[in-house]
Wavefront OBJ file of the C-alpha trace (Angstrom):
o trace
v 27.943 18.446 4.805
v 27.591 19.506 8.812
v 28.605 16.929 10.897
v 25.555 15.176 13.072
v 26.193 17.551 15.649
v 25.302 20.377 13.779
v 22.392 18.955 13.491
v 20.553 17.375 16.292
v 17.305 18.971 17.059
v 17.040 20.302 13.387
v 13.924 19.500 11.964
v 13.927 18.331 8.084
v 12.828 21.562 6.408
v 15.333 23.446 8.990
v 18.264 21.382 7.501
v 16.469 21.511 3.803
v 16.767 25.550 4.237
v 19.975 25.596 5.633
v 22.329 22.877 3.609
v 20.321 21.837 1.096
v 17.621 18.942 0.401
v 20.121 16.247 0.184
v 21.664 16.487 3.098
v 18.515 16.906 5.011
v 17.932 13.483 3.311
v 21.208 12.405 4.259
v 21.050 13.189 8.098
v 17.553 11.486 8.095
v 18.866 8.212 7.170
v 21.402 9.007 9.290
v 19.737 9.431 12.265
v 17.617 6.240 11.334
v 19.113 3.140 13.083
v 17.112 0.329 11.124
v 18.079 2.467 7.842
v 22.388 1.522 6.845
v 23.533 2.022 3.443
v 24.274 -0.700 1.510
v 28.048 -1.752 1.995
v 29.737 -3.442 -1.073
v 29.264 -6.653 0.547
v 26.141 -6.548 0.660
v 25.726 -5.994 -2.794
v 27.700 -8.906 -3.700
v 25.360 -11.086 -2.042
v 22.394 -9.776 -3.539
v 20.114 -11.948 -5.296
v 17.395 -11.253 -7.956
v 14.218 -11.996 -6.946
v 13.575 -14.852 -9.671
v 16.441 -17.071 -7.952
v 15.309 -16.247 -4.131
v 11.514 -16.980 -4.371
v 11.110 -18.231 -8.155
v 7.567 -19.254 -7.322
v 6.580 -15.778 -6.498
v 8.120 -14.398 -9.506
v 6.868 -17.002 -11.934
v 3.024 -16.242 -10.675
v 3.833 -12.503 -10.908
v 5.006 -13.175 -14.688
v 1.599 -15.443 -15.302
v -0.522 -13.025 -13.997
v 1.093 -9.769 -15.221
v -1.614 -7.413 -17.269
v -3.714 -9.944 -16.610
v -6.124 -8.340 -14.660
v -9.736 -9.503 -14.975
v -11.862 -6.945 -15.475
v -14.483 -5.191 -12.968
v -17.635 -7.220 -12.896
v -19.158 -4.892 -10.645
v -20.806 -1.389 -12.228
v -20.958 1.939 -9.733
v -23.886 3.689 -9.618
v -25.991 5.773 -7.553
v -29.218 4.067 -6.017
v -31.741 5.706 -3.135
v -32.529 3.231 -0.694
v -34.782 3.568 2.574
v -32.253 5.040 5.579
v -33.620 1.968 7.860
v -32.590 -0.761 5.195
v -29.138 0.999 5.057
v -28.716 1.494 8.497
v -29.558 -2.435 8.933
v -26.651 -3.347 6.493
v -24.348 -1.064 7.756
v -24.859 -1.891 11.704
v -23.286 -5.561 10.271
v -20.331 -3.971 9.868
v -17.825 -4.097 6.993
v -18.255 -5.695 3.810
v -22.269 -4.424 4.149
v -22.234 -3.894 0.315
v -21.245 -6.691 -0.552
v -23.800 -8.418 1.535
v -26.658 -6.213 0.392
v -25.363 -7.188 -3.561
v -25.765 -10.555 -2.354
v -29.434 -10.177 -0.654
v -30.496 -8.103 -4.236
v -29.105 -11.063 -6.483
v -31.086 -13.902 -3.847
v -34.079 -11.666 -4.315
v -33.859 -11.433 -8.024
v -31.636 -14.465 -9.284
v -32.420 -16.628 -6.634
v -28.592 -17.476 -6.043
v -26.049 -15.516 -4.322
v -23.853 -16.672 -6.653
l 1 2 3 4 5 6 7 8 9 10 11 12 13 14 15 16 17 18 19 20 21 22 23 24 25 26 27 28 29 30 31 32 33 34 35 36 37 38 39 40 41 42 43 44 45 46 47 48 49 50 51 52 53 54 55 56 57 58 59 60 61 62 63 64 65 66 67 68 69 70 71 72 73 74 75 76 77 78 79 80 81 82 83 84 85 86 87 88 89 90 91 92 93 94 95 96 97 98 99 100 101 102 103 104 105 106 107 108 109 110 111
């Protein structure tokens, strides 16, 4: 591989055509001071995650393909412009509202 030198002012693809893809990989970590590789030492004092935060891990496990499913259905529906425009100019989250203004109106609970 080119020493650092070689390559300063190289962009990625420039180094990618010239040495390869790897070392274009390589001098971008390189170059990246918040990106080291891992010494051996640090490796020794790794962890896994289900001693370091067990309580994270255990709710991960609980929950895992789990997923509820959607109670909400997509669809297409033609409302006036002003009624959307009134929802909208709320800001975000207007759907949402506007579900909860149709289930008032027809359920009479926003639950």
């Amino acid at each position: 591989m080119p020493g650092n030198r070689d390559l300063k002012g190289l962009t990625f693809d420039e180094i990618a055509e010239r040495y390869g893809e790897e070392a274009a990989i390589a001098a971008g970590i390189a170059a990246d001071p918040d990106a080291r590789e891992l010494t051996d030492d640090d490796f020794a004092r790794m962890r896994p995650a289900s001693e370091v935060v067990p309580a994270i891990v255990k709710a991960h496990r609980r929950t895992r393909g789990k997923q509820r499913t959607p109670v909400k259905k997509q669809i297409t529906i033609r409302l006036d412009a002003d009624v959307v425009a009134h929802f909208r100019n709320e800001g975000r989250g207007w759907q949402t509202r506007l579900n909860a203004v149709l289930r008032r109106a027809v359920f009479g609970t926003a639950d």
